[in-house]
C-alpha positions in Angstrom: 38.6 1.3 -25.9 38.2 3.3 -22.7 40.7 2.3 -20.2 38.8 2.4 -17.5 36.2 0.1 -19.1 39.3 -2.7 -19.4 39.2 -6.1 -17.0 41.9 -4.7 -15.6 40.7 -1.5 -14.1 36.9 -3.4 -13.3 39.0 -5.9 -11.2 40.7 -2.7 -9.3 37.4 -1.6 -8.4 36.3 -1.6 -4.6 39.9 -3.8 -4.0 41.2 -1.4 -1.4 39.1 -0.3 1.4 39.3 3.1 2.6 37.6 5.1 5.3 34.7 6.5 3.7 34.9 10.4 5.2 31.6 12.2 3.5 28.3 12.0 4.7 25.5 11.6 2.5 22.5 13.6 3.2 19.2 11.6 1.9 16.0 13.6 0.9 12.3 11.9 0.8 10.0 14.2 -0.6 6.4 12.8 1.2 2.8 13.0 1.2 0.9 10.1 2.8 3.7 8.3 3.5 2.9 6.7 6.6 2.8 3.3 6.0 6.2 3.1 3.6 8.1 5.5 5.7 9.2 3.4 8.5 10.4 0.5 5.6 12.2 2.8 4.1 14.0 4.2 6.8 14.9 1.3 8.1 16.3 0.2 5.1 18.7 3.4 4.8 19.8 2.6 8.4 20.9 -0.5 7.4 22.7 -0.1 4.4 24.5 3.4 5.5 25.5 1.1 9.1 26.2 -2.0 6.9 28.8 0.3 4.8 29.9 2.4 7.6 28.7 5.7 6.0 27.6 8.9 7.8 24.2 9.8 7.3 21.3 11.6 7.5 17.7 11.6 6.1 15.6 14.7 5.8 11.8 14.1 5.5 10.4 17.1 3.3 6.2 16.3 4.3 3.9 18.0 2.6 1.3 18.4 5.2 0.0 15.0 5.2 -3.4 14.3 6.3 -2.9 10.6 7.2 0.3 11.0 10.4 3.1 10.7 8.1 4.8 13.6 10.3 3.6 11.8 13.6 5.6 8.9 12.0 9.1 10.9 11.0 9.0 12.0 14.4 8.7 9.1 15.8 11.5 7.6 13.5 13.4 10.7 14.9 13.1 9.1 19.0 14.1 5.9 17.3 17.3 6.7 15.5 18.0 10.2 16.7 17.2 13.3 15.6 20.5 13.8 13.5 19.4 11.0 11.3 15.6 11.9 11.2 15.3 15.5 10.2 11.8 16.3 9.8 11.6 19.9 8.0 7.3 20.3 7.3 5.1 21.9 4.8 2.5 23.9 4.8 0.6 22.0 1.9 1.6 20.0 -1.1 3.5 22.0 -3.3 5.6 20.3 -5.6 8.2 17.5 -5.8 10.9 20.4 -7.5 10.2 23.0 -4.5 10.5 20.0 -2.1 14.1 19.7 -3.2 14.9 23.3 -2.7 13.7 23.4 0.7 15.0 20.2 2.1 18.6 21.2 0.4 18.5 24.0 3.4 18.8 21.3 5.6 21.1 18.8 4.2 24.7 18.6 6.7 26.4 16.1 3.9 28.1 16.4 0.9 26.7 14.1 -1.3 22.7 14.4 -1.4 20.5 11.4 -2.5 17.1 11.7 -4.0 14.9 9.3 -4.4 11.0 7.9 -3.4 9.4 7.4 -0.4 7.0 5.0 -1.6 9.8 2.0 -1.9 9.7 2.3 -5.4 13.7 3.1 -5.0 15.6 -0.1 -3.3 17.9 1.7 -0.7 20.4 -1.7 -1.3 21.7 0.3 -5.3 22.8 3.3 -3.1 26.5 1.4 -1.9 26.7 1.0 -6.0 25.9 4.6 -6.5 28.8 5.6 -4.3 31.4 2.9 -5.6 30.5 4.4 -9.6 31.0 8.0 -8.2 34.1 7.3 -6.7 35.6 5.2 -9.5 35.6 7.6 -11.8 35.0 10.8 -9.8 31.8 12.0 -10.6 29.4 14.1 -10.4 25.9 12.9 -10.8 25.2 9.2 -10.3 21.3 8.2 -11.5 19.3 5.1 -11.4 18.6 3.7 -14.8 15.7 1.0 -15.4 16.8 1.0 -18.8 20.3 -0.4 -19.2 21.6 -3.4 -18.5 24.9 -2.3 -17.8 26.3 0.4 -15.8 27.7 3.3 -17.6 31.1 3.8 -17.2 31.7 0.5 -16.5 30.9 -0.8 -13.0 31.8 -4.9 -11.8 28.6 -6.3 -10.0 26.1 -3.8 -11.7 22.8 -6.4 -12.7 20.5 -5.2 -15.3 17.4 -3.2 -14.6 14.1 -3.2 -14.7 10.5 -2.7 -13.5 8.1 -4.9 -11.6 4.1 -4.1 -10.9 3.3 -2.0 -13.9 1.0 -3.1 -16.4 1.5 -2.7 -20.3 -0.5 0.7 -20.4 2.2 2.3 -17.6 5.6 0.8 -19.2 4.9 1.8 -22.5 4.0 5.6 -21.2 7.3 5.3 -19.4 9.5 4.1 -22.1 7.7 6.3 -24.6 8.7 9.4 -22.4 12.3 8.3 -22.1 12.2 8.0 -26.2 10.4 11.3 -26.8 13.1 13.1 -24.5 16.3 11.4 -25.6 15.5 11.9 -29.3 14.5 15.8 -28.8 16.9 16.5 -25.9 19.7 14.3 -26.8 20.7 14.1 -22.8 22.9 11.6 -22.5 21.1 9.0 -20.5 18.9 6.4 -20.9 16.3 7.0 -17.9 15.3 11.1 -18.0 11.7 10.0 -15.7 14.0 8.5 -13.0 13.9 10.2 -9.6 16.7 8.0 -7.8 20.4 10.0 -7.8 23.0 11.1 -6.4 24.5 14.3 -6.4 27.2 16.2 -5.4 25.8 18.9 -2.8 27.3 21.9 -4.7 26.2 20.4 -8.2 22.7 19.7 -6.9 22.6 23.1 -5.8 23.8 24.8 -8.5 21.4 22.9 -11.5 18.4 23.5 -9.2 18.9 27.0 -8.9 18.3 27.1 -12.6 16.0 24.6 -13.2 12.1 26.2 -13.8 10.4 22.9 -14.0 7.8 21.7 -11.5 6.4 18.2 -10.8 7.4 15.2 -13.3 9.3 17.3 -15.9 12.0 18.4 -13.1 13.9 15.2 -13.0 14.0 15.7 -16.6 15.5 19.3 -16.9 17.4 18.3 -13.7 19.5 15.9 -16.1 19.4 18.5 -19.5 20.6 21.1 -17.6 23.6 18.5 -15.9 24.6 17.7 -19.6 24.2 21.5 -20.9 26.7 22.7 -17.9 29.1 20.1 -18.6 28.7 18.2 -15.6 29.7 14.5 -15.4 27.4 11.9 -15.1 27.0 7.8 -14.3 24.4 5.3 -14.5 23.7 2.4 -12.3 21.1 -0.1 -13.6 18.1 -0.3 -10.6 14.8 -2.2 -10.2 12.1 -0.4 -9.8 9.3 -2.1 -8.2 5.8 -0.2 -7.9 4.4 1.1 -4.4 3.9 -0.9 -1.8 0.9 1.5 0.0 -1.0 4.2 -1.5 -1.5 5.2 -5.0 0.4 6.2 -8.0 0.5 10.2 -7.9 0.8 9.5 -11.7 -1.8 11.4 -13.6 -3.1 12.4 -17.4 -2.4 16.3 -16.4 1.5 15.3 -15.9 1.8 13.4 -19.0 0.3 16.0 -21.1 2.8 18.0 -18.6 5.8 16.5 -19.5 5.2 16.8 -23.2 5.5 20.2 -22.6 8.7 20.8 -20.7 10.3 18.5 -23.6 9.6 20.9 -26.4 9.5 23.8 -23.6 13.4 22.6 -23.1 14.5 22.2 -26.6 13.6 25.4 -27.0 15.5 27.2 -24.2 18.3 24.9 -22.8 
């Protein structure tokens, strides 16, 4: 039995407060974004203020045609321009490269990724942070596909998805299956895009991961296993966007095929 998995050592678990001293450095990816960006801003404010956590949020925009810019810097006046960090574009270029280049920015050590779109409920990051520091580790990423969190976590609810219809859950969970029975990685949700990551880790799995678009969450978490790096899940909901469309297409599923045979072949 793992110890730390015992009633004993769950029941230990968040018992004695402590200043919180690192800051964690949040990075939204965005193209018309408008509309969900103030939500989800306002949501990080209040859980980081709710926990008393130093933080920061860098907007990575990929030149979007409908304000979404006009919006971060507004957001910016709002709640100061150390918590709004708006670092532009030139077009859209890719969800991987959007993580290299907002990474140049990042003041924290702990760096969250996740969706603009309020697909990612900012109210699992204070569980995130409580799994990381339980068992000191690494990589902490959002599972819809457990019901438990792995190691063990007290409070952790199962997850789930709300707003997809048959067609998209069964693409979903047949991506997961493909990956975890060719790639053997370790966790149950390889498509998920909500983490947290040690700044140095982050950095150092990117710089080697050759992915672009959909398949780089993927190699993100092959390449974590393959270097030995520890890593925790917390059970999330994900709910569907609020505004705008799924960026969700047949060119990245046929994609993603790909990078999984593309990765059992080289990782």
């Amino acid at each position: 039995m793992n110890p730390f998995a015992s009633q004993v050592s769950l029941n230990m678990q968040g018992q004695h407060d402590t200043v919180d001293t690192h800051k964690y450095s949040v990075i939204l990816p965005t193209y018309n974004e408008r509309k969900n960006l103030p939500i989800i801003v306002w949501l990080l404010a209040k859980v980081f203020t709710e926990h008393d956590l130093a933080w920061e949020v860098v907007v990575v925009d990929d030149a979007s045609p409908d304000g979404t810019q006009e919006v971060a810097k507004e957001l910016a006046s709002v709640y100061g321009e150390d918590k709004i960090v708006l670092k532009p574009r030139a077009g859209k270029l890719g969800l991987g490269t959007a993580y290299v280049h907002g990474l140049n920015f990042c003041t924290g050590d702990f760096v969250i990724i996740m969706d603009a779109d309020f697909s990612h409920h900012p109210k699992f990051i204070p569980q995130f942070i409580k799994l990381q520091k339980a068992y000191n580790l690494d990589i902490v990423t959002g599972t819809r596909y457990r019901s438990t969190a792995t190691p063990a976590l007290v409070d952790a609810q199962p997850g789930g998805v709300h707003g997809w219809d048959l067609k998209r859950k069964l693409v979903s969970r047949g991506a997961n299956f493909l990956a975890a029975t060719v790639l053997n990685p370790g966790v149950s949700d390889l498509t998920g895009s909500f983490r947290l990551y040690r700044l140095p880790v982050l950095r150092h799995i990117i710089s080697l991961t050759v992915s672009r678009g959909y398949v780089f969450q993927m190699e993100m978490m092959v390449r974590a296993r393959a270097l030995g790096y520890t890593v925790g899940e917390v059970p999330i909901t994900f709910v569907d966007r609020i505004f705008g469309e799924s960026k969700l297409g047949a060119d990245e599923i046929v994609g993603y095929a790909k990078g999984v045979w593309s990765l059992f072949t080289t990782v």
